[in-house]
C-alpha positions as CSV (number, residue, x, y, z in Angstrom):
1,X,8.1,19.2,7.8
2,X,9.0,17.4,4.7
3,X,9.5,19.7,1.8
4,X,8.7,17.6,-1.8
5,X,10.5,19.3,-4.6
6,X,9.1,18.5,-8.2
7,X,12.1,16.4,-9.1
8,X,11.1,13.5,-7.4
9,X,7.1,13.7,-8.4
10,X,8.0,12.9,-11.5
11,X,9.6,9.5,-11.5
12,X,7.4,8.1,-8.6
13,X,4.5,8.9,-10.6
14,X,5.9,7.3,-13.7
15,X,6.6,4.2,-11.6
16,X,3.2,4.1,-10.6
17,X,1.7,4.4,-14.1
18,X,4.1,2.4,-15.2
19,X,2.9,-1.0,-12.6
20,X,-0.4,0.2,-12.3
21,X,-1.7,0.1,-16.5
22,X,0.1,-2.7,-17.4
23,X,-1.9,-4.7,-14.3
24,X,-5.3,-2.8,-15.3
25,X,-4.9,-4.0,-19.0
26,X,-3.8,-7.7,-18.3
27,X,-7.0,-7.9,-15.8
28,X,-9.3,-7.2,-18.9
29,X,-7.5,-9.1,-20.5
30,X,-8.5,-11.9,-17.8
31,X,-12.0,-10.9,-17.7
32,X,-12.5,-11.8,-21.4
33,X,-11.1,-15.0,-21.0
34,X,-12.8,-16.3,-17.8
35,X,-16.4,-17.1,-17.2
36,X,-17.4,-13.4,-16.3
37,X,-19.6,-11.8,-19.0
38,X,-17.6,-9.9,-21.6
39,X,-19.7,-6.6,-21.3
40,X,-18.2,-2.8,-20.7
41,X,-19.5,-2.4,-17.3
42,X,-18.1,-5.8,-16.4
43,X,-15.0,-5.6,-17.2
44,X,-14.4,-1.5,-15.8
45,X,-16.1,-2.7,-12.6
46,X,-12.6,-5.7,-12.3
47,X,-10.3,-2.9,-13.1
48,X,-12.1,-0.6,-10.7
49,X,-11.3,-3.2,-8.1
50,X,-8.1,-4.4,-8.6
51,X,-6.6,-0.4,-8.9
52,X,-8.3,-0.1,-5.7
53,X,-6.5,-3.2,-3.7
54,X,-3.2,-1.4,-5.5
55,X,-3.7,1.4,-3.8
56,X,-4.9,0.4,-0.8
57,X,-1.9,-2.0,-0.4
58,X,0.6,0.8,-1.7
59,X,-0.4,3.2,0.4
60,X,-0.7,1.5,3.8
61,X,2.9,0.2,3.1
62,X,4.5,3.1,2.4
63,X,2.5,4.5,5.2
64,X,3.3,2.1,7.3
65,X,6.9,2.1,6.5
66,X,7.0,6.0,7.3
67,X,5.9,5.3,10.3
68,X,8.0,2.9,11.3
69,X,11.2,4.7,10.3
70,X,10.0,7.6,12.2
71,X,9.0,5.2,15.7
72,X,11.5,3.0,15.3
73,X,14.4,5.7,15.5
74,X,12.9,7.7,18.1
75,X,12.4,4.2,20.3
76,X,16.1,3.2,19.7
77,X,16.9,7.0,20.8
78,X,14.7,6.6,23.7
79,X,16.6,3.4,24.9
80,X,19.9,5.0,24.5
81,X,19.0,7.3,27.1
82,X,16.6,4.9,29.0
83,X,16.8,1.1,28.7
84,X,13.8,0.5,30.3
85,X,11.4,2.4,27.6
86,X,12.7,-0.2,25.0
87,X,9.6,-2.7,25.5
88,X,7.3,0.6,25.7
89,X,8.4,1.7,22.4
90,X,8.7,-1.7,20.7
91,X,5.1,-1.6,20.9
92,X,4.4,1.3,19.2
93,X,6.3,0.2,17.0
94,X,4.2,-3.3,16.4
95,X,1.4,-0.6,15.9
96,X,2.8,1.1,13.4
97,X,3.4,-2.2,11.3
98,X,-0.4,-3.4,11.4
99,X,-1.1,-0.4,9.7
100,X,0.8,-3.1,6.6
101,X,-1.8,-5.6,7.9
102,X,-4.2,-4.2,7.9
103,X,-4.2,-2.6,3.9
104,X,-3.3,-5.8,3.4
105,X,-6.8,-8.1,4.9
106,X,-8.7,-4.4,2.7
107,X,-6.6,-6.1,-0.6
108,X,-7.6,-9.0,-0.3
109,X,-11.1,-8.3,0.5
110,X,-11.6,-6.2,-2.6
111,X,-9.2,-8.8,-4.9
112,X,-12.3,-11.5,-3.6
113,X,-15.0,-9.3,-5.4
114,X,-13.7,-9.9,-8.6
């Protein structure tokens, strides 16, 4: 099990904030400059959207990533001991990486909506 201590909270969140406002802002900013109407709603609804492909492309990298640090050493571990599990655990491997792909096509998709 993974233990988080509080040390290293604090500068991932402050990365975070510090990519995530600065893209929130300069999308409003793009709002009031394109054809979309200038209203509240409007403008909180592109924000809305484009914090939520963040996320959903953050998260399904790191995720992903996790993933395939954790598959990826047990499969070269596995091969050590038996060659012939190597194309077996390539594959769960290739799994683990269209978890990537996949938050990726839900980006896009909500990037398209604005």
């Amino acid at each position: 099990m993974i233990k988080l201590s509080y040390w290293r909270i604090g500068p991932i969140g402050a990365v975070l904030v510090g990519i995530i406002l600065p893209a929130a802002i300069a999308m409003a900013e793009e709002t009031t400059r394109g054809s979309v109407p200038t209203d509240l709603a409007s403008a909180y609804r592109t924000i809305g959207l484009g914090v939520a492909a963040a996320f959903a492309i953050a998260l399904s990298v790191l995720g992903a990533g996790y993933a395939v640090g954790r598959i990826g050493s047990a499969a070269l571990g596995a091969a050590a001991e038996k060659p012939e599990l190597l194309t077996r655990s390539i594959l769960f491997v290739a799994l683990a990486e269209g978890l990537a792909v996949l938050g990726f096509a839900i980006a896009m998709m909500l990037i398209q909506k604005i």
